[in-house]
VOLONU-957252 format. One line per 10 residues: their letters; for each residue x, y, z of C-alpha. Coordinates in steps of 0.1 Angstrom, whole numbers, plus 5000, padded with zeros to 4 digits. Each point is the difference from the previous one (the first is absolute). Example, Ala and Ser with C-alpha at 12.3 -4.5 7.8 and 13.67 -1.06 7.14 Angstrom:
AS	5123/4955/5078 ~ 5014/5034/4993
REM end
This chain:
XXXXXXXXXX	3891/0981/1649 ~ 5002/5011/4964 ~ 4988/4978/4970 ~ 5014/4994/4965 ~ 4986/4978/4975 ~ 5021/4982/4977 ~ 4985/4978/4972 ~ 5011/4973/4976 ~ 4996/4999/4962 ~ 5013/4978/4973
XXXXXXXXXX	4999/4969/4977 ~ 4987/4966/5020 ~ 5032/4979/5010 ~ 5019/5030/4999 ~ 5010/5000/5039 ~ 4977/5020/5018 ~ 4990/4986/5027 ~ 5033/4984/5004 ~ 5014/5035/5004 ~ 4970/5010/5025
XXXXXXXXXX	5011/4968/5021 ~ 5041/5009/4995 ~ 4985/5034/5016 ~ 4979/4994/5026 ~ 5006/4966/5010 ~ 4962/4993/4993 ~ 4987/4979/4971 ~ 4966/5019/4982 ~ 4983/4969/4986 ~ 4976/4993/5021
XXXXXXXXXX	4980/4974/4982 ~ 5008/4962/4994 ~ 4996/5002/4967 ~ 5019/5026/4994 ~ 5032/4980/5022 ~ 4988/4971/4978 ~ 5005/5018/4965 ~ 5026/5019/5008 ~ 4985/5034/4991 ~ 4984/5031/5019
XXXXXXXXXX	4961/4995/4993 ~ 4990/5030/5023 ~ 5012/5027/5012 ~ 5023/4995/5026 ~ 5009/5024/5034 ~ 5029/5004/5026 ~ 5021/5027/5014 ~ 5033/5008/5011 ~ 5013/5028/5024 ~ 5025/5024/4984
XXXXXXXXXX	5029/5013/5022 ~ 4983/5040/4998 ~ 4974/4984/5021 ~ 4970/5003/4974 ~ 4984/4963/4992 ~ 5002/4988/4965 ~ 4970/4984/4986 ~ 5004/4977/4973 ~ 4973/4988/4974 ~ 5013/4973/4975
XXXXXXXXXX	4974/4994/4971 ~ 4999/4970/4977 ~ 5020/4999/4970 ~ 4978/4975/4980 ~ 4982/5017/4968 ~ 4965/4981/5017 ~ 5004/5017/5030 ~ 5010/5038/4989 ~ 4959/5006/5015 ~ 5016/4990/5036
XXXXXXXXXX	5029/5023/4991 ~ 4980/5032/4984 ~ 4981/4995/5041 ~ 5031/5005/5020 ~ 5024/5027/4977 ~ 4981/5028/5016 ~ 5015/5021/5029 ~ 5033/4991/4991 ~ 5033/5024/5014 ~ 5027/4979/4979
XXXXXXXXXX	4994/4972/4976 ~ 5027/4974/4993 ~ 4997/4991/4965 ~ 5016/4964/5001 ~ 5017/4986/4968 ~ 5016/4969/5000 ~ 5040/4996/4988 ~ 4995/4969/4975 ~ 4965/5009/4986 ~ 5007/5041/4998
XXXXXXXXXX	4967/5020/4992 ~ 4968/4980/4995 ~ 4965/5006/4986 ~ 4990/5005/5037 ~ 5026/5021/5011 ~ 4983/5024/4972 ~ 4971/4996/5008 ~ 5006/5007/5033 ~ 5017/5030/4994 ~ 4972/5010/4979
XXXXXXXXXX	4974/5001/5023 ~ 5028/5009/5031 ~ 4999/5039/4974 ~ 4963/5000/4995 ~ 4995/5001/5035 ~ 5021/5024/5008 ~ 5033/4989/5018 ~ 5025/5022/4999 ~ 5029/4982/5018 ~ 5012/4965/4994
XXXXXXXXXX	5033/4985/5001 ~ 5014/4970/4975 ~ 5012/4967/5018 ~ 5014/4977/4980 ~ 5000/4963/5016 ~ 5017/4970/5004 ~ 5033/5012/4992 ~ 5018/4968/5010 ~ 4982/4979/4968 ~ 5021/5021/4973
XXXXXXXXXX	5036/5011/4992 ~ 5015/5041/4995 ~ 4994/5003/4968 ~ 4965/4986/4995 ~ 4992/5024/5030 ~ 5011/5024/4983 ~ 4978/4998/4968 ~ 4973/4990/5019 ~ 5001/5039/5019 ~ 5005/5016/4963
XXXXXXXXXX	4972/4985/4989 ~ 4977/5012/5033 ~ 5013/5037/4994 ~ 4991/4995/4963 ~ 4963/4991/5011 ~ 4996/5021/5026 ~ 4999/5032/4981 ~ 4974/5022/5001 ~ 4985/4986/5030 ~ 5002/5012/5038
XXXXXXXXXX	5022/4974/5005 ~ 5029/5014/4971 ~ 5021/5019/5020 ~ 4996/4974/5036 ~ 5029/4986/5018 ~ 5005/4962/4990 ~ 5014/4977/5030 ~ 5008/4966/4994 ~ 4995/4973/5028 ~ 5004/4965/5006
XXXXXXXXXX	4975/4988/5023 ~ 5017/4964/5003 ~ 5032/5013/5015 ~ 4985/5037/5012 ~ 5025/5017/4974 ~ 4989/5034/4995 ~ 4972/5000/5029 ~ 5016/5022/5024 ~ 5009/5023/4971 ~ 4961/5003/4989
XXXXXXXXXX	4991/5007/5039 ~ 5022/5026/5000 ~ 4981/5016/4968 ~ 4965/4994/5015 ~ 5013/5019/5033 ~ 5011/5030/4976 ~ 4966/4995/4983 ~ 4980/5007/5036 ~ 5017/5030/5008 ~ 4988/5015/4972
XXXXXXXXXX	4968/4992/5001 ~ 4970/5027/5017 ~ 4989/4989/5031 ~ 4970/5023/5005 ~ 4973/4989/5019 ~ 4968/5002/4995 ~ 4969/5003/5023 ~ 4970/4991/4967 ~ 4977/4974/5006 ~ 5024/4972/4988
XXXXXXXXXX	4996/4978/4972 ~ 5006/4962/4992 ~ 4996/4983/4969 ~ 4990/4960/5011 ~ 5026/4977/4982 ~ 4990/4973/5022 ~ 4972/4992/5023 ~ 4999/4968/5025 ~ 4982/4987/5032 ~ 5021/4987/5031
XXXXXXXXXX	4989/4980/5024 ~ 4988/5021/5032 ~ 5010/5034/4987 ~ 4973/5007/4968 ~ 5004/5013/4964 ~ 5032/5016/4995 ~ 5008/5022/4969 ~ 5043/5007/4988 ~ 5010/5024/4975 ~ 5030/5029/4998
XXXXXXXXXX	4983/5030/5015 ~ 5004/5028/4973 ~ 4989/5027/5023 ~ 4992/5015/5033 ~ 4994/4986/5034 ~ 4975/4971/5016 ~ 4994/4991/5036 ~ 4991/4979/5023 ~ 4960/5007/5002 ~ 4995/5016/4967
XXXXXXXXXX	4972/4995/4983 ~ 5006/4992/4962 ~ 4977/4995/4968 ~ 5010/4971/4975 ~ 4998/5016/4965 ~ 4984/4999/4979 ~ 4975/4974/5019 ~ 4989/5025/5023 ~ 5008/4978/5032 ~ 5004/5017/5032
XXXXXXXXXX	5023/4984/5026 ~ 5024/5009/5028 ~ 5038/4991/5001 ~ 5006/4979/5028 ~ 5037/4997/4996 ~ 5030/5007/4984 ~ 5030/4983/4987 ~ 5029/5013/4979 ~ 5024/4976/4990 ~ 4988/4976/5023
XXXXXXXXXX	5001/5017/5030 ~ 4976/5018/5024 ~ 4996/5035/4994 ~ 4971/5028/5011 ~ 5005/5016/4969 ~ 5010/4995/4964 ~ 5015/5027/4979 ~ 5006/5004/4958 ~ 5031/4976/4989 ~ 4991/4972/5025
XXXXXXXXXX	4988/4965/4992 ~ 4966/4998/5019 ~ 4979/4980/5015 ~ 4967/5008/5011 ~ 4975/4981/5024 ~ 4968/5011/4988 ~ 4966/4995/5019 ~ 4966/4984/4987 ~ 5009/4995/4968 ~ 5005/4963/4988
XXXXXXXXXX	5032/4990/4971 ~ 4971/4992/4974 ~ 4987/5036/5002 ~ 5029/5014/4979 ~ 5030/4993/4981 ~ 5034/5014/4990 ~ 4997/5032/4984 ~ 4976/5015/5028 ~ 5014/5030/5016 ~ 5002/5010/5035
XXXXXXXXXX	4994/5036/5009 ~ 4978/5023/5025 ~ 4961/4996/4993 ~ 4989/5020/4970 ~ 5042/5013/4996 ~ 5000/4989/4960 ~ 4975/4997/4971 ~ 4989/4972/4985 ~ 4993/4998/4956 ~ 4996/4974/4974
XXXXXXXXXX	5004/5030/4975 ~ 5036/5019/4997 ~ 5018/5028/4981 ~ 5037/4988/4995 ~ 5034/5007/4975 ~ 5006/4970/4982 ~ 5032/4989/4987 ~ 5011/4968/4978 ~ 5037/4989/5005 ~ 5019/5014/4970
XXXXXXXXXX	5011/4962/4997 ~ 4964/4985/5006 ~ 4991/4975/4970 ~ 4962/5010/5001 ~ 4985/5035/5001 ~ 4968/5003/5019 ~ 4968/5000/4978 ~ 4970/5024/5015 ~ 4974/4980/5018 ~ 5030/4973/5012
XXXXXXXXXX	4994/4979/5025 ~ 5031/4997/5019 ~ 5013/4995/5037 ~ 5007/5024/5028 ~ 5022/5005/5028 ~ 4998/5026/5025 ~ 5018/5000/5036 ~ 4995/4957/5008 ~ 4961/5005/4981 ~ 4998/4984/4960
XXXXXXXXXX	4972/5000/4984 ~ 4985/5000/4964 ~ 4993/5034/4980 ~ 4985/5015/4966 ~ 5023/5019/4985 ~ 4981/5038/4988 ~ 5026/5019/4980 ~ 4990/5032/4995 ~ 5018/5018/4970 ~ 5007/4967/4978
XXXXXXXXXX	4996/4965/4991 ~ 5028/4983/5009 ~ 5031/5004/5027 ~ 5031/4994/4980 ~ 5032/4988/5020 ~ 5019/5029/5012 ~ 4969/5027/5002 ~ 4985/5012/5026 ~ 4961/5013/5002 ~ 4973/5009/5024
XXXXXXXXXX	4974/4981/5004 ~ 4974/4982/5021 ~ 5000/4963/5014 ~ 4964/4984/5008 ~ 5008/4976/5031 ~ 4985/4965/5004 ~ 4997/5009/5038 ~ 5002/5028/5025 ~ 5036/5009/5007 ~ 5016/5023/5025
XXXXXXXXXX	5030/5023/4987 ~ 5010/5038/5004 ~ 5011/5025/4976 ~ 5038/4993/4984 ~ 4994/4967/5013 ~ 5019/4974/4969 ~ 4986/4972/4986 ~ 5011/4973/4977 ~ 4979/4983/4968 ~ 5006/4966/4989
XXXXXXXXXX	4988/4982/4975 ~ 4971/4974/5001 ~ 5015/4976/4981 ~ 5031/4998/4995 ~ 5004/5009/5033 ~ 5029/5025/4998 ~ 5005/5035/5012 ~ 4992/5027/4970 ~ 4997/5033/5022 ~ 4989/5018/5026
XXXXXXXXXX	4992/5035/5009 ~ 4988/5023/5030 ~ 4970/5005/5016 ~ 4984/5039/4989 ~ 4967/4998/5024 ~ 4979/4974/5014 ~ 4958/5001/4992 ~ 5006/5027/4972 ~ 4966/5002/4978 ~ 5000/4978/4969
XXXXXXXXXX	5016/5013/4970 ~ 4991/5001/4960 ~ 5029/4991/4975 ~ 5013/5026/4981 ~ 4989/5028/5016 ~ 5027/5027/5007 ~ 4986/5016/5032 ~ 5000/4970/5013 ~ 5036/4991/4995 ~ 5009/5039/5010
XXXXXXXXXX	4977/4993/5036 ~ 5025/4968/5009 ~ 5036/5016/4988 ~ 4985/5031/5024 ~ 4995/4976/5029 ~ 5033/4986/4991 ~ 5019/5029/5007 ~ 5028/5003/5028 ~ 4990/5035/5005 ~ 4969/4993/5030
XXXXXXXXXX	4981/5033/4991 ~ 4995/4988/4966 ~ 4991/4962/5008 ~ 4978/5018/5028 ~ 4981/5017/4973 ~ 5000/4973/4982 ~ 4984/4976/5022 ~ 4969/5024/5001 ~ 4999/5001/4966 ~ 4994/4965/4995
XXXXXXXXXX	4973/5000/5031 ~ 4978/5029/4985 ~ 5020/5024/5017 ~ 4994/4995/5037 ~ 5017/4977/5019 ~ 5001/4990/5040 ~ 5031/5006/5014 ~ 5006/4972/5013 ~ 4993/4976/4972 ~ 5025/5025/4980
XXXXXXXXXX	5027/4989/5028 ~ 4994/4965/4990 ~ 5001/5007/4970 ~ 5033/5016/4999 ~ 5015/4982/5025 ~ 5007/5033/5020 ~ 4994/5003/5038 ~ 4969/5029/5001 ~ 5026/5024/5013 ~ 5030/4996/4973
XXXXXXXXXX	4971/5017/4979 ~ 4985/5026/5020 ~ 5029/5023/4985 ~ 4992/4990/4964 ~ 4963/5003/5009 ~ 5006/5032/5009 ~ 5020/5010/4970 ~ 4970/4997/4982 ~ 4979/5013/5020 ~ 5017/5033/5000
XXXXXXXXXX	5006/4998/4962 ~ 4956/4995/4996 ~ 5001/4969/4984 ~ 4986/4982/5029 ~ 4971/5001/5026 ~ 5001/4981/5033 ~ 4970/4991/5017 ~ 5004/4988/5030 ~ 5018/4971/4993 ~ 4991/5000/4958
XXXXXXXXXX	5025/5013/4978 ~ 4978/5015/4970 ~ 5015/5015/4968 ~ 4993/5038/4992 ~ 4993/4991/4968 ~ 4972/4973/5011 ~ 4988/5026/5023 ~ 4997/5030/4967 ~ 4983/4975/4978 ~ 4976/4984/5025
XXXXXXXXXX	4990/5037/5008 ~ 4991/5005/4967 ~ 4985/4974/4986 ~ 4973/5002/5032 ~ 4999/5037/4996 ~ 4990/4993/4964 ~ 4975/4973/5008 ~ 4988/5021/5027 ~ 4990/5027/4974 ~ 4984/4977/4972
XXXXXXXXXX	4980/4985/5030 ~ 4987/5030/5016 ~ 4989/5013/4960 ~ 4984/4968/4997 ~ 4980/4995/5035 ~ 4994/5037/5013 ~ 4977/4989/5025 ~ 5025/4969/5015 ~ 5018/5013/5031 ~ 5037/4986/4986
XXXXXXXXXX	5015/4967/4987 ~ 4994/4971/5024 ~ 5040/4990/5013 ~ 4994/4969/4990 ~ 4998/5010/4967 ~ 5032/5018/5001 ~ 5017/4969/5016 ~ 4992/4976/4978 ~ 5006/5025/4966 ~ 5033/5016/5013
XXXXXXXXXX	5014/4982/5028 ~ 4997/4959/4990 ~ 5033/4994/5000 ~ 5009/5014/5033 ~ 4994/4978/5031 ~ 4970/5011/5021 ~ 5016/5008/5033 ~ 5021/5028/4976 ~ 4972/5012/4985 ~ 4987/5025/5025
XXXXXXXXXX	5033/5017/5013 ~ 5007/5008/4959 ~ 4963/5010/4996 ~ 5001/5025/5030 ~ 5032/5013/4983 ~ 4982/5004/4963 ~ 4976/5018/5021 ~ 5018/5022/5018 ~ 5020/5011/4969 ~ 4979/5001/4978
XXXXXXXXXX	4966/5021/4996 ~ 4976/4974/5016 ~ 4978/4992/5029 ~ 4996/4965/5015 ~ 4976/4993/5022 ~ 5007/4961/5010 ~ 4973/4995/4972 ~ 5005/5020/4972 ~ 5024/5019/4982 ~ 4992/5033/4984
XXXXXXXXXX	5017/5030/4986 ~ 5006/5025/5030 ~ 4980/5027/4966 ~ 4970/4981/5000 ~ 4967/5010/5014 ~ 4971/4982/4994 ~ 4970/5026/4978 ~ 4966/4991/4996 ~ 4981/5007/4964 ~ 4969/5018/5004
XXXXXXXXXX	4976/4972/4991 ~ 5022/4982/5032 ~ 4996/5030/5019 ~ 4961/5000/4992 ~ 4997/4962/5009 ~ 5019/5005/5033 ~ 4974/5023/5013 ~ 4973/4975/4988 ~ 5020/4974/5021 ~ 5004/5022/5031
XXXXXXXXXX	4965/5005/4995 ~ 4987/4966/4999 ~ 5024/4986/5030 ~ 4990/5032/5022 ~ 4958/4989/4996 ~ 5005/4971/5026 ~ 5024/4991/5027 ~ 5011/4966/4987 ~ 5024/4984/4975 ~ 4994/4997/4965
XXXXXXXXXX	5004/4971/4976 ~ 5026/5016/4969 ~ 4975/4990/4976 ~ 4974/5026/5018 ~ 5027/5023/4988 ~ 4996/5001/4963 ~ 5037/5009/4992 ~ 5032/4982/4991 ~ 5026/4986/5021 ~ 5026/5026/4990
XXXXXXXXXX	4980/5025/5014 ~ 4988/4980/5034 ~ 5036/4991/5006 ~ 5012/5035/4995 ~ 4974/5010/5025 ~ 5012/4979/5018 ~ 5035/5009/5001 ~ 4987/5042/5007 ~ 4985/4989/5031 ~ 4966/5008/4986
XXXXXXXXXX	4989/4962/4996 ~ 5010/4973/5028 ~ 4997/4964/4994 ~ 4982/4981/5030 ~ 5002/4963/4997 ~ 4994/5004/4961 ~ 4970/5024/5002 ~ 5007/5037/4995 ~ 4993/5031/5022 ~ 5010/5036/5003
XXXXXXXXXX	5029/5013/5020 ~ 4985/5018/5019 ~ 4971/4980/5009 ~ 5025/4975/5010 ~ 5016/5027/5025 ~ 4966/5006/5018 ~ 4994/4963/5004 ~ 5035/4997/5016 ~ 4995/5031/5021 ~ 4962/4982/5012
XXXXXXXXXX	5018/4972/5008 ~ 5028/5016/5023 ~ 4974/5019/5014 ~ 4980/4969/5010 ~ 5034/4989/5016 ~ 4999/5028/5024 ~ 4974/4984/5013 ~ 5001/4967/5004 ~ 5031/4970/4997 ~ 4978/4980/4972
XXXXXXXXXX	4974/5003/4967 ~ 4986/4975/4977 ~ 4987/5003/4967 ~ 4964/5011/5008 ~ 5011/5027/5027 ~ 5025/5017/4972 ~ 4972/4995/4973 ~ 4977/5015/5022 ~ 5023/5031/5006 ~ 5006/5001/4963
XXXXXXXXXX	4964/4998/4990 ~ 5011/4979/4974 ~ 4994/4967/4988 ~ 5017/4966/5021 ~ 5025/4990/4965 ~ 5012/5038/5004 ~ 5008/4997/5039 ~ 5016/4968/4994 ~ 5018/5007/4973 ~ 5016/5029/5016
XXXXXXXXXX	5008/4980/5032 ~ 5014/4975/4983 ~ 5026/5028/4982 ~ 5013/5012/5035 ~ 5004/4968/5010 ~ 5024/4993/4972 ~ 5015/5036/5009 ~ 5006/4986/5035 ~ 4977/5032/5013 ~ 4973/4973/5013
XXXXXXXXXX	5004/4966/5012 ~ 4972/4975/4996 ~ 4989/4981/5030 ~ 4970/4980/4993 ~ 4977/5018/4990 ~ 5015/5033/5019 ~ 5027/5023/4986 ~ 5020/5013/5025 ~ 5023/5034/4991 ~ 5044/4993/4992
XXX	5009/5032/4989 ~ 4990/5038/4990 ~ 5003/5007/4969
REM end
């Protein structure tokens, strides 16, 4: 069965969930208090079925100034809004302010339903619908139908069923197989069944079985059934009113504004890039550093207010900028939000969500204001590029889905694009600007020269080094596929170690030449390891030796290559003929000294070409 959502807006006492009940034949208000005051506290659910077939959801929100939080929690996800103005009162402070935030966030179709019909005469009627057209003007509700209803005697009811059924027909009825998302409005225990979570499912599919994260509190858990509109389903689709039976996870855990998705499907920020707007009939502008409230999906929260390009938000301007969140929320690119004020606690503005976790931002500062508006654009090659830009110019693929909101494969042919057109790299699955790619190159290449002029003897610049001086702001596990690519374009060799320039070759002075001989001379009087201070030379030179497979280091003590060879060829040869040796046996085939044998042992045994066994080494491996 198809789904339609249909929510409420409006003044408190203004009829709506008298309408909902002249509807449906359900009453919304839930709560004895709210039966006792007479007014809609919380949001409020129900359904009825339309003649097509498709099942009409209906959310009714409270109308009560104190309780516009309750109604910012359930106004997402809605197909149709009913704005609800009452016959004898006419257009309220909260029927603005509800239409306010009802174009901040987005909605595109409402309808105007003017109430209680059977309290006034013709003529007041009449004045009372010139003065809604009047008001309505310039927002998405001026050109909307107006019905007029009387829920007492059910004048008009039929009439505004009739509209909704035209309304469903025209809406898209694509599905969707994305992981699905829920944002919690409500979360509750029943006895017997467990923690269950409701909310108006804003996209894609859940089952049965599925396993589910709660974000932003990381908590894994398994849906264990399903509901939508009360009644048993496998599955649960975008447009429904659902209810989820989640596993091990207890009602305390989380709250409303949690959302329900696949494990690891959304990110998670307390730092955002938005566009932020002040209603043109706001009383207050927004001063920088604000603290103000914040409402996205069913979440509100507090933020800090970090204009970037002036002081002050006057009423009717609009500005990028970046909002420093109290706490973690979840939210997606386009996503809209709403801002209210602290105190007095009144709707000034809201805005749209540019990218979550961007990197902090200084005031003033035009590149940074010309990074967001590129990330802002509608064109997905440019807010690709974009993206890298404000990530050091690399970027994992699918982090950049997140960010975008854009299944992986709606941006293969964009990735492409620029691919083709050189102005980016892919790396497996790392999308790296060409630009990043030209300067990295060199800036090493550069480094590499002044290095090599500097230490001559030094075999290259530890990659370390290079890591820490070029690459800092790139996440390890990307490091080494964009190194390997420097490397590969550019003119230098990387050995796992070091890098050098592919042009360098190590030359010896002749007073280094002289004391290499002396060196070689010294290590080739006795067949045994040397201390380095029985060397009288400097480091640079020892560890080039080193590196030229003149010099090897045994256990900290220093011998010549080739000495080293014969020892390894003695004690191969010793192999042939017998399983074991120990210490004395090699020393005595050595005719060396017992720290000399041992020392050596002890190097193939960390080469895994011996194995100690006591005091017996027995042969692993040729080398």
């Amino acid at each position: 069965m198809k789904h339609f959502i249909l929510g409420t807006a409006g003044h408190i006492d203004h009829g709506k969930t008298s309408l909902v009940r002249a509807l449906t034949g359900r009453d919304t208000d839930r709560l004895q208090e709210e039966h006792k005051r007479g007014i809609t506290i919380e949001l409020g659910f129900t359904y009825y079925d339309d003649p097509s077939g498709v099942r009409v959801g209906i959310v009714d929100v409270p109308g009560h100034e104190k309780f516009v939080k309750n109604m910012l929690s359930g106004v997402h996800g809605m197909d149709l809004v009913m704005m609800v103005i009452a016959a004898d009162e006419g257009i309220m402070p909260q029927t603005i302010e509800h239409i306010n935030i009802l174009s901040l966030i987005g909605v595109k179709r409402g309808i105007v339903v003017i109430t209680k019909i059977d309290m006034v005469d013709k003529d007041w009627l009449e004045l009372v619908v010139s003065d809604i057209k009047d008001q309505l003007v310039d927002t998405f509700l001026e050109n909307s139908t107006i019905l007029m209803v009387s829920s007492k005697t059910g004048e008009g009811i039929d009439e505004l069923k009739n509209y909704i059924s035209d309304e469903i027909e025209k809406a898209d009825y694509t599905e969707s197989n994305d992981p699905g998302i829920l944002p919690v409005d409500r979360v509750f225990t029943l006895k017997g069944v467990g923690t269950v979570v409701t909310g108006t499912q804003i996209e894609g599919v859940f089952k049965t079985g599925d396993d589910i994260e709660i974000f932003p509190y990381g908590i894994l858990s398994k849906i264990k059934s399903i509901q939508v509109h009360g009644e048993d389903a496998s599955e649960s689709h975008s447009s429904q009113r659902v209810a989820l039976n989640l596993t091990k996870v207890k009602k305390e855990d989380f709250d409303r504004g949690a959302v329900i998705s696949t494990p690891s499907h959304l990110l998670v920020s307390n730092l955002i890039d938005v566009k932020l707007k002040v209603l043109k009939d706001s009383n207050f502008s927004i001063k920088n550093k604000s603290r103000v409230r914040f409402h996205v999906a069913s979440k509100e929260t507090f933020v800090r207010v970090n204009l970037l390009d002036r002081d002050e938000l006057l009423p009717g301007e609009e500005c990028y900028c970046q909002l420093k969140l109290e706490e973690n929320i979840v939210a997606r690119r386009k996503d809209k939000f709403i801002v209210r004020f602290f105190s007095p606690i009144i709707t000034i503005g809201g805005g749209e969500i540019i990218e979550i976790n961007p990197n902090r931002k200084k005031r003033f500062r035009e590149d940074a204001l010309a990074l967001i508006e590129l990330k802002d654009n509608d064109d997905l090659s440019k807010a690709i590029i974009g993206l890298l830009k404000e990530h050091h110019g690399e970027m994992n693929i699918d982090k950049l889905s997140k960010s975008l909101n854009k299944d992986i494969n709606a941006l293969e042919s964009y990735i492409e694009e620029l691919e083709d057109n050189a102005i980016l790299v892919r790396i497996n699955d790392i999308l790296v600007l060409r630009e990043l790619i030209d300067r990295l190159t060199n800036d090493i290449t550069n480094y590499l020269k002044a290095y090599h002029k500097e230490n001559p003897l030094r075999l290259g610049v530890p990659v370390e080094e290079i890591r820490s001086k070029f690459l800092n702001n790139i996440s390890t596990k990307e490091q080494d596929p964009l190194l390997t690519l420097i490397v590969n374009e550019g003119e230098i060799d990387f050995n796992g170690d070091y890098l050098k320039l592919s042009s360098y070759i190590r030359e010896y002075s002749v007073e280094q030449l002289k004391k290499i001989e002396e060196i070689k001379k010294l290590l080739s009087s006795e067949f045994r390891t040397f201390k380095k201070s029985e060397l009288d030379s400097d480091g640079e030179l020892v560890s080039a030796l080193i590196s030229d497979k003149l010099l090897i280091d045994i256990g900290g003590e220093l011998m010549l290559y080739d000495t080293f060879l014969k020892a390894q060829d003695i004690l191969l040869g010793a192999f042939k003929e017998k399983d074991t040796i120990n210490a004395k046996d090699y020393r005595d085939l050595l005719n060396t000294n017992r720290k000399t044998a041992v020392g050596l042992l002890e190097y193939f045994d960390a080469k895994k070409i011996t194995k100690r066994v006591g005091d017996e080494r027995t042969l692993i491996r040729r080398s």
